[in-house]
MARRO-368444 format. One record per residue: residue in three letters; x, z, y of N, C-alpha, C in turn. Coordinates in steps of 0.001 Angstrom, whole numbers, plus 500000, padded with zeros to 6 digits. Each point is the difference from the previous one (the first is absolute). Layout:
<atoms>
ALAXZYXZYXZY;...
</atoms>
This chain:
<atoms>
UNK509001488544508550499050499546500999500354500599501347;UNK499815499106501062500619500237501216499547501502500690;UNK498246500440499340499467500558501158500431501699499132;UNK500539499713499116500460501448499282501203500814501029;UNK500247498966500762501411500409500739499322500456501240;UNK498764499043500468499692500181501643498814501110499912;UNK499287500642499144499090500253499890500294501542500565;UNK498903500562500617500324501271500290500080501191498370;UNK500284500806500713499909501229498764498151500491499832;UNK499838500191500989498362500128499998499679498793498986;UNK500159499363500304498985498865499691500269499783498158;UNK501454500397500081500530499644498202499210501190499142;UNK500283501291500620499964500816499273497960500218499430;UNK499058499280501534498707499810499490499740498918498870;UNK500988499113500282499677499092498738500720500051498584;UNK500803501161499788500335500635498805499018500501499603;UNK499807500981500805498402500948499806499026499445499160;UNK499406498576501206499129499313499140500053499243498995;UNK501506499516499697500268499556498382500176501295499264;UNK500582500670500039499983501236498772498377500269499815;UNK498859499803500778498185500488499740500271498454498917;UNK500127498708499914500036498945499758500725500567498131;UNK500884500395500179500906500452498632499459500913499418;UNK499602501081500356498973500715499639498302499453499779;UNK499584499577500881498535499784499621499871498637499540;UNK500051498796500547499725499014499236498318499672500226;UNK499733499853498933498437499703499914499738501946499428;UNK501342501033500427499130501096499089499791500570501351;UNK498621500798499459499449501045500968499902501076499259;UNK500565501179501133500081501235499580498898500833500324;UNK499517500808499213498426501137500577500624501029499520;UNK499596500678501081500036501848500356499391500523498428;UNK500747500877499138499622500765498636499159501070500379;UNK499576500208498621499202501540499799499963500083498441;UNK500409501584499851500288500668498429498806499614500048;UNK498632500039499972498864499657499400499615498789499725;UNK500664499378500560499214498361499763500655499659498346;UNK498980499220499415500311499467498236501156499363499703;UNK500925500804498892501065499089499183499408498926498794;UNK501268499332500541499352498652498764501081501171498818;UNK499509499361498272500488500609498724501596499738500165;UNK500624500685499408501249499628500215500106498984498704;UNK501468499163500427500528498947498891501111499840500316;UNK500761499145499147501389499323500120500327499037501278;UNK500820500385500583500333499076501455499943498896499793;UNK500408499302498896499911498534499035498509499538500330;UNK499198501217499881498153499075499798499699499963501689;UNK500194501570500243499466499780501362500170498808500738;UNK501694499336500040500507498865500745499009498945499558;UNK499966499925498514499072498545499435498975499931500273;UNK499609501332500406498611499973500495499597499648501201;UNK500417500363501215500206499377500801500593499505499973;UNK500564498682499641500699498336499774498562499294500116;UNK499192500724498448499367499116499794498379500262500761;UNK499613501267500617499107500372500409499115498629501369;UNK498983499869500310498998498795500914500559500155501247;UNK500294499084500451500490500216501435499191499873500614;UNK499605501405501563499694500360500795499425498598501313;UNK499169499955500308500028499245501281500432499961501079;UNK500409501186500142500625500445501039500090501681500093;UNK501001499808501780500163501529500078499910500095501456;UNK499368501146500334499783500458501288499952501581500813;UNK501237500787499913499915501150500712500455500508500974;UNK499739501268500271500923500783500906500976500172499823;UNK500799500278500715501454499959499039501136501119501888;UNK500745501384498656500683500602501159501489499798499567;UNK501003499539500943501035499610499403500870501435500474;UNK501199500430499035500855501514500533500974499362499586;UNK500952499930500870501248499605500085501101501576500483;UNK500565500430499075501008501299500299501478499604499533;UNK500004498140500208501602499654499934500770500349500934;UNK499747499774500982500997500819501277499777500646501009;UNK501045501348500075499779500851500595500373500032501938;UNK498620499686500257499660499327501438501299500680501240;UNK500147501443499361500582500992500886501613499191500510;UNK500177499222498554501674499458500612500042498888500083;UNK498442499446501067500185498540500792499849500273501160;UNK500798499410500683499493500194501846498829498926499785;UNK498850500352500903498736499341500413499144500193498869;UNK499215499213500081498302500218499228499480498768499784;UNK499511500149498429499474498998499134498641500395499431;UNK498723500048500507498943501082499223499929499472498379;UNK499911498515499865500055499779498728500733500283498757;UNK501530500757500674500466500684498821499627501147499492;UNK499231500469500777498763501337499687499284499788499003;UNK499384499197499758499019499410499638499100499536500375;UNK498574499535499066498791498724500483498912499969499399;UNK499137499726500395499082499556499690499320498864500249;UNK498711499557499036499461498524499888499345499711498810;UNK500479498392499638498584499842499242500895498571499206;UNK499393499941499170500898499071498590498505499181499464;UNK500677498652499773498426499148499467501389499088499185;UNK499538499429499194500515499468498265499626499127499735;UNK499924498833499507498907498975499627501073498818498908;UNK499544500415498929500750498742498715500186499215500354;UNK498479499463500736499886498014500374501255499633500848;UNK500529498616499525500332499236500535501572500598499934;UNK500220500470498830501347500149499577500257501582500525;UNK498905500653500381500375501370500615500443499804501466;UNK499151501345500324500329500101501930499379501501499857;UNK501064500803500840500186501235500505499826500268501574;UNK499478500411500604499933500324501400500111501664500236;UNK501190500153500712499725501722500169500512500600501193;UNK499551500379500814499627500424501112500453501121500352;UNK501047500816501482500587501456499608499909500035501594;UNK499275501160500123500103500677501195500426501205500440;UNK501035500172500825501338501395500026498957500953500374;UNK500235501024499271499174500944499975499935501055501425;UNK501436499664500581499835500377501316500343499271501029;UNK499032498844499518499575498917501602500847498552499602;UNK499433499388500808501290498965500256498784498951499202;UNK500874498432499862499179499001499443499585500112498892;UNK499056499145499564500670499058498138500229499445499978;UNK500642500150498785500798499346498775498962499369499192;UNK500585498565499814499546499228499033500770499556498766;UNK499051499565499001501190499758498338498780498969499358;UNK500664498765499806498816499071499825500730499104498764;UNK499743500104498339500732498873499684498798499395498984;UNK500572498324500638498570499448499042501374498738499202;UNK499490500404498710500876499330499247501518500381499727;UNK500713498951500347501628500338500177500323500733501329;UNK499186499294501119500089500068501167499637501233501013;UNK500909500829500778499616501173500735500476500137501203;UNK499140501255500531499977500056501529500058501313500142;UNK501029500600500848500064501203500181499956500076501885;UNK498803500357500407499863500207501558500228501171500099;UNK501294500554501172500360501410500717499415500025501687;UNK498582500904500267499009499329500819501207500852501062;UNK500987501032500157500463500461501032500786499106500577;UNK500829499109499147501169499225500389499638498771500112;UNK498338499382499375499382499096500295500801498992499371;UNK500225500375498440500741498428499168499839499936498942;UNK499969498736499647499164499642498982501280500158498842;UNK500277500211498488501056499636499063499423499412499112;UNK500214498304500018499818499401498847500408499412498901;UNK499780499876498745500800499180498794499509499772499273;UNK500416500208498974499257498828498310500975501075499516;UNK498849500368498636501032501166498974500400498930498511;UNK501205500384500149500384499160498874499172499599498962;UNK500457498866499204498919499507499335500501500479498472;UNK498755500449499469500469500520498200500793499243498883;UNK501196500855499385500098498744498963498856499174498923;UNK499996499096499811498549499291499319499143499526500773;UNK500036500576501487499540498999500909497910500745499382;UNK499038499125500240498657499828499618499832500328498706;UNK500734499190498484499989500586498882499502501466499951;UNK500852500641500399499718501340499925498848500777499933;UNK499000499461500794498796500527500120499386499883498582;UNK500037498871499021499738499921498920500095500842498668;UNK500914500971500436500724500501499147498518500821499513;UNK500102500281498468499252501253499738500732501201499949;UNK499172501224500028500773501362500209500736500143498786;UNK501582500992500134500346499989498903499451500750499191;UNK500164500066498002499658501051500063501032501656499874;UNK499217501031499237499965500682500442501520500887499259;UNK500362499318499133501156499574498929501044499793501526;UNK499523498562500360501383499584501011499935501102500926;UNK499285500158500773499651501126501040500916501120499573;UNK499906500564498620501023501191499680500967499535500203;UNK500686498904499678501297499573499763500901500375501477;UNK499206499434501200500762500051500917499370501482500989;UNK499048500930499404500305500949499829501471500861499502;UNK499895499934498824501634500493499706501368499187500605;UNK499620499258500329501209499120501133500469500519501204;UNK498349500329500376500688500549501787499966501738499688;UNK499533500606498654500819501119499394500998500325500167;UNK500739499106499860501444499908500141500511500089500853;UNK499683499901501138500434500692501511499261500205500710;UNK498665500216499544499327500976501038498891501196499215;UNK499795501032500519499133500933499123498662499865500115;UNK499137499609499101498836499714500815498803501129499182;UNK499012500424500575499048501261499679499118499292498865;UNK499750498579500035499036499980499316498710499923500523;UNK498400499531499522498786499845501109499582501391499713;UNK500132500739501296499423501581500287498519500091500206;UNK498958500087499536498812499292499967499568501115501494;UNK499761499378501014499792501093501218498579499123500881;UNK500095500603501067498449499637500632500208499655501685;UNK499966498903500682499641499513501202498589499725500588;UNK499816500879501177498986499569500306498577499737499219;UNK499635500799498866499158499913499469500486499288498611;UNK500612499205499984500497498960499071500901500458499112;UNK499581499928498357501116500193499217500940499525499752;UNK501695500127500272500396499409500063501829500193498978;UNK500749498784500160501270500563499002500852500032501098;UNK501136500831500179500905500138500921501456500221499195;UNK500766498863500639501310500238499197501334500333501060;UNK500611500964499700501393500008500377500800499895499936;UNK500978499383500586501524498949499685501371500614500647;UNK500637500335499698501281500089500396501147500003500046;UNK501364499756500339500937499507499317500605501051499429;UNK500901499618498365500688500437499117501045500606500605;UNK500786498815500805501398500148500355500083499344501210;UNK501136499794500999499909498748501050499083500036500861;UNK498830501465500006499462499529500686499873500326501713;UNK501273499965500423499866501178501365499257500819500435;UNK499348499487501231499186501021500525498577500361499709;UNK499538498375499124498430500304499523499868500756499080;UNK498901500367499833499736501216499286499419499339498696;UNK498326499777500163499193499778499332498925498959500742;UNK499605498998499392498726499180500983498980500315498889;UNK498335500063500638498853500311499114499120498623500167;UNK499539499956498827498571498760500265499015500778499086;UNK499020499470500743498210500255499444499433498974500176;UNK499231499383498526499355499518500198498702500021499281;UNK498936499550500224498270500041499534500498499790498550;UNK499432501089499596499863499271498050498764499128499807;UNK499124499892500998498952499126499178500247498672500375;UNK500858499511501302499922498474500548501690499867500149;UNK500902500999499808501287499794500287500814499963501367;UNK499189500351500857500286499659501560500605501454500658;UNK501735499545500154500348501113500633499366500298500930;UNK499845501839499948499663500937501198500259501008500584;UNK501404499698499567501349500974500852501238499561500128;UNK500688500172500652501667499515500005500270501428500494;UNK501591500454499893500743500967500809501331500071499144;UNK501111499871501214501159500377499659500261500908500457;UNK501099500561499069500670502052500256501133499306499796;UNK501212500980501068501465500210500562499861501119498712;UNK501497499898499384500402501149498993500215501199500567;UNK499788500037501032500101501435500721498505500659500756;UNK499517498989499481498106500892501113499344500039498359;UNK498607500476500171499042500070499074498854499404500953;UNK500616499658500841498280498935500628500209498675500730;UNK499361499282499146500548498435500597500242499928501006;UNK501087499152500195500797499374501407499096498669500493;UNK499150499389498489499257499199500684498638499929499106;UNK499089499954501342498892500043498695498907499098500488;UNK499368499248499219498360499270500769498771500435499449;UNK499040500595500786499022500551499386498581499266501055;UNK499078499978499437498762500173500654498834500317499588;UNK499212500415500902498853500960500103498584499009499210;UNK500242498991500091498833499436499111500103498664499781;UNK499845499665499138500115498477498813498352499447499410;UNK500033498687500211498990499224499424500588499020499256;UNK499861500111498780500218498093499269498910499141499706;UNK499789499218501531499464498935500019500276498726500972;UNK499424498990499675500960499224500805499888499869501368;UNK501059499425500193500096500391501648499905498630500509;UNK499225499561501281499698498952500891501219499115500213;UNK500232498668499733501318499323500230500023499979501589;UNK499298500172500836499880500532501539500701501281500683;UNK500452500943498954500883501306499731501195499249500300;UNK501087498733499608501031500024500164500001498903500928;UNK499134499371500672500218499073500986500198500658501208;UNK500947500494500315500659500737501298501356499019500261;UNK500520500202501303501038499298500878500520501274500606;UNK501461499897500145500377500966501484499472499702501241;UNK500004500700500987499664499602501260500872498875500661;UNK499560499073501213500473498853500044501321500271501103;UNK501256499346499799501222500850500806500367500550499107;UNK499948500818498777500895500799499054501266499084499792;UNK501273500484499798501331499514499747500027499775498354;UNK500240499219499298499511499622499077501685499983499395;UNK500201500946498910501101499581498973500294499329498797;UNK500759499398499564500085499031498587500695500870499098;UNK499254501036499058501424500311499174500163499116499032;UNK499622499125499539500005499093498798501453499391500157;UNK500491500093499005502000500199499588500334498274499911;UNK500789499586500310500423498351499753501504499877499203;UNK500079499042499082501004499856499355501097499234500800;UNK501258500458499506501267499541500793500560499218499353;UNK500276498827500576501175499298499387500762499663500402;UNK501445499917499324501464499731500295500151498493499045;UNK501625499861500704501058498919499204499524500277498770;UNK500046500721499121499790500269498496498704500491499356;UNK499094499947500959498628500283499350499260500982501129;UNK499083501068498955499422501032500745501449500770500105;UNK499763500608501421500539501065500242500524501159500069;UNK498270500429499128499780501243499656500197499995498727;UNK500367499503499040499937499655499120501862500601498982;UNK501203500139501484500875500618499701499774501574499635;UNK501193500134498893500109501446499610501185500505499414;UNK500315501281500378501566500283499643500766499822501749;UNK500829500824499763500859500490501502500720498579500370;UNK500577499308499511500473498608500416499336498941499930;UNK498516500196499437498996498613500533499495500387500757;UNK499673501420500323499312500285501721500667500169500511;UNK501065500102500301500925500547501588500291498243500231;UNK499976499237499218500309498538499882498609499318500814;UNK498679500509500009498715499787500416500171500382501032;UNK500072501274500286499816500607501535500580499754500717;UNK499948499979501337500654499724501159500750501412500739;UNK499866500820499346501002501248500435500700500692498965;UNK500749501135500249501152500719499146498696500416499181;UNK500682500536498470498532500261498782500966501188499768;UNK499051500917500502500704501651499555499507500243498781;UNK500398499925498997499235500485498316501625500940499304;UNK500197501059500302500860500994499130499701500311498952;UNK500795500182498827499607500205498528498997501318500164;UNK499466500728500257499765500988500445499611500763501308;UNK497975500719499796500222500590501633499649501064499605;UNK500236501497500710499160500868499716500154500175498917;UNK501212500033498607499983500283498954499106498990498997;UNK499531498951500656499061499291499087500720498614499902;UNK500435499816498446500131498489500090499344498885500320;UNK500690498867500513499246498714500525499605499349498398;UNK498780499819500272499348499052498717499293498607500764;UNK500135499851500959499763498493500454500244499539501274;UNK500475498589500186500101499315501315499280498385499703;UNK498775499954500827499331498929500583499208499531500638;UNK500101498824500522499831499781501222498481499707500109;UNK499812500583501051498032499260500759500375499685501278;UNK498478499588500479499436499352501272499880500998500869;UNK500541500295501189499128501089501125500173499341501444;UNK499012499318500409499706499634501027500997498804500567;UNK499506498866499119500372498656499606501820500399499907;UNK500151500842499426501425499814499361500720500798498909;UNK501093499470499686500255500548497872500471501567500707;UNK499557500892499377500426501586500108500399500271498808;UNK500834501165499877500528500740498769498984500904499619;UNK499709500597498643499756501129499573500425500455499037;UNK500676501375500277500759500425498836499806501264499685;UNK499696500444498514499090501140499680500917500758498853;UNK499835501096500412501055501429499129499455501191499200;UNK499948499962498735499228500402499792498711499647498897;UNK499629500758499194499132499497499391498411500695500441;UNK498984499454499768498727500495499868499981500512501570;UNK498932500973500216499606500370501273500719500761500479;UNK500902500273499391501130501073500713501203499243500507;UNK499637498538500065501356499212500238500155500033501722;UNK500576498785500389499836499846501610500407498812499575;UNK499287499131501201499851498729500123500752499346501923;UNK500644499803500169500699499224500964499700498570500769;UNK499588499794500791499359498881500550501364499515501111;UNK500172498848499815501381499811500901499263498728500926;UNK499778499497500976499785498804500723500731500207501538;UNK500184498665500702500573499646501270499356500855500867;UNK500664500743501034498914500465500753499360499300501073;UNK498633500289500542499383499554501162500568500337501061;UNK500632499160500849500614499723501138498453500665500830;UNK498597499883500331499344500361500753499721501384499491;UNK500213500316499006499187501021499630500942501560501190;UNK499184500649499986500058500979501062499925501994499665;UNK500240500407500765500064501191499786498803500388499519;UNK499198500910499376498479500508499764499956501141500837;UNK499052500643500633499290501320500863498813500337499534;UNK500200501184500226498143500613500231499229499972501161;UNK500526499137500972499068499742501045498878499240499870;UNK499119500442500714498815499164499827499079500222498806;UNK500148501208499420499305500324498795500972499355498680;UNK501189499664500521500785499143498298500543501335499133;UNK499904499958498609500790500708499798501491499664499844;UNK501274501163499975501028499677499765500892500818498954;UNK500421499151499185500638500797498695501263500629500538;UNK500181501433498811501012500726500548501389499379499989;UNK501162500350500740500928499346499766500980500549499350;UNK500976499165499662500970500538498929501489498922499800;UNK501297501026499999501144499501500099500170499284499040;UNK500737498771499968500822499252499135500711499502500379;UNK501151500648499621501687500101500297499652499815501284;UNK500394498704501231500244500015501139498254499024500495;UNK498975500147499408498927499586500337499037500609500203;UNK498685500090500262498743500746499746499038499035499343;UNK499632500922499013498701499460499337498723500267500487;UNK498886499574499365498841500653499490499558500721499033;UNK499425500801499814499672500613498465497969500209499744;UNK499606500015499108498949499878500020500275501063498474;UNK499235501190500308499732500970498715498628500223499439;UNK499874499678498861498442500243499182500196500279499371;UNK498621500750499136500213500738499103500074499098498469;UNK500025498736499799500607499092499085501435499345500013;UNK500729500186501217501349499397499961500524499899501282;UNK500564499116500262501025500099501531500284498650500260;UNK499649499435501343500372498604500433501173500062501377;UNK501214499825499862501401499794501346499621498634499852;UNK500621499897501584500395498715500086500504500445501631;UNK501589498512499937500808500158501096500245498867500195;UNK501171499787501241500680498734500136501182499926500381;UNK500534499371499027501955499859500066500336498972500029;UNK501184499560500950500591498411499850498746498688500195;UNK498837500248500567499199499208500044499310499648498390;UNK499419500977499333500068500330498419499088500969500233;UNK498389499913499624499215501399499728499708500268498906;UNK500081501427500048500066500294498006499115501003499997;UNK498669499868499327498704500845499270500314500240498568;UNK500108501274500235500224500706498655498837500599499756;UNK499410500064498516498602500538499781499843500612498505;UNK499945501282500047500206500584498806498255501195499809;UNK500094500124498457498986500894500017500991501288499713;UNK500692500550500772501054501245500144500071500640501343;UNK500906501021500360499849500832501104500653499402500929;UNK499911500449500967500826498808501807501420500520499820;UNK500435501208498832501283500289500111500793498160499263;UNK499094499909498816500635499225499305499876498397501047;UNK498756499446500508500659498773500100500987499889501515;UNK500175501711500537500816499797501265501115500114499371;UNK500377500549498797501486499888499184500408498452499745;UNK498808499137499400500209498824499856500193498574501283;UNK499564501100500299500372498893501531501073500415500854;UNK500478500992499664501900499784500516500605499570499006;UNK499996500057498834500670499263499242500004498690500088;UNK499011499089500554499824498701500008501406499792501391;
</atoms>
């Protein structure tokens, strides 16, 4: 997509922000604990899940909500972003009408809001500093509507793929613990092997109605989430369909991320795979070496980025891999600064170029431009490794 190229760094790095609260929370809301508040009995992670599968669904949801974001360390950006600090605001939920989320984030030291609005497939992410709207349609499920039909599995199948994702990831089991008054099961997940830089992610949710009320991910190197959503008080009841009838203000710059299929002489586009059906797709040289960074290549194929076929080629298995983004470069696209309040990522040699680097405490995003060729490398590993992989390219 075109505006991935033109977009400032400010502006990307707030709307990471607000998709990672999105990956994390969802319809879950997190509340502030206390050792005193009531555990539900303990049981088998198998029932707890079935239980909430099968537990009455809620009418809704409506709280406070404080968002802590400690993915990146502010000190090695030129300029200022308050929202990577963190936020606060307010979250409303509502089943009807295929589900709609509205959630609301205000930088804790100043500046606009942020809006997060999705009703149905369909969402809206407003950034009130930069004054733009990001819109799309989230892919549609396999089974389409069917799905909703489904009854819960039981509690037999539920184990099954229990011991499945056993198999590469360690998981605690339902820790019977307490939110906000609420008894609740909390499970922890983390990877076996492969898994770079993440550590562990936690969920809580209500044992009596099933409704997550915590998210937080941990870096294998902290003991306190890098990301967490919590808030100060929760009601489940339903919420006014007048709650999500909001608009941006009138003049907002309005974006399309919704993805379009390509087609060529021989079909979809994107649809090539393997080093000689994409370099055959693309319109520039296809850098894919057996090998980057000590990690073998396990795939080459092609997608869409901003109406045209791009490479991606990924090394590596599981979260410790690195992933390679190859497309034409933008002829307009321009230098980035911290003037004007922008931030600007640190820079960094490759061979006879300069990059960008972007360091968090989950992984590492370069990206440069060679031969009219920009290449985003994105790994959950250290900035030593994907700046190794990007001279090798």
């Amino acid at each position: 997509m075109n505006f991935l190229r033109r977009i400032s760094t400010r502006r990307l790095l707030s709307i990471c922000a607000l998709a990672l609260v999105l990956v994390i929370g969802g319809t879950t809301v997190a509340l502030a604990t206390s050792s005193s508040d009531p555990k539900p009995p303990a049981k088998p992670l198998a029932n707890a899940v079935h239980d909430a599968l099968t537990a009455p669904t809620v009418p809704g949801i409506s709280a406070d909500i404080h968002f802590t974001n400690n993915l990146i360390d502010a000190s090695s950006l030129e300029g200022k972003d308050p929202i990577l600090g963190g936020a606060t605001g307010r979250l409303w939920a509502s089943p009807a009408e295929g589900g709609k989320l509205r959630l609301e984030l205000q930088a804790e030291e100043g500046g606009n809001d942020s809006q997060v609005l999705i009703e149905g497939r369909h969402f809206q992410v407003y950034d009130g500093t930069s004054e733009t709207v990001y819109e799309g349609t989230l892919p549609e499920e396999e089974g389409g509507e069917a799905k909703a039909d489904e009854t819960a599995p039981s509690v037999a199948r539920i184990q099954q793929e229990i011991d499945r994702v056993g198999k590469h990831a360690d998981l605690s089991g339902a820790i019977p613990s307490s939110v906000a008054g609420q008894p609740t099961y909390t499970l922890q997940l983390a990877p076996s092997h492969d898994g770079g830089l993440l550590g562990r992610v936690e969920l809580a949710w209500d044992a009596a109605n099933g409704v997550p009320l915590r998210g937080a991910v941990y870096a294998s190197e902290s003991s306190s989430p890098v990301l967490e959503l919590e808030a100060t008080g929760v009601s489940f009841e339903a919420v006014p369909a007048s709650t999500f009838e909001i608009s941006p203000p009138a003049g907002a710059e309005v974006v399309n991320l919704s993805p379009t299929e390509l087609e060529g002489p021989q079909g979809k586009a994107t649809e090539a795979k393997g080093t000689e059906a994409v370099s055959a797709a693309v319109d520039f040289p296809l850098a894919a070496p057996d090998s980057l960074a000590g990690l073998p290549r396990s795939e080459v194929r092609a997608i869409e980025v901003d109406g045209h076929t791009a490479a991606l080629v990924t090394y590596g298995k599981g979260l410790g891999g690195i992933a390679v983004l190859e497309s034409k470069s933008d002829a307009r696209e321009g230098a980035s600064s911290a003037g004007n309040g922008e931030l600007a990522l640190p820079k960094v040699a490759i061979g006879d170029v300069k990059g960008e680097e972007l360091d968090t405490a989950l992984g590492s995003v370069l990206r440069f431009d060679r031969d009219g060729v920009t290449y985003v490398l994105v790994g959950s590993v250290p900035p030593a490794a994907v700046e190794a992989a990007a001279r090798g390219l």
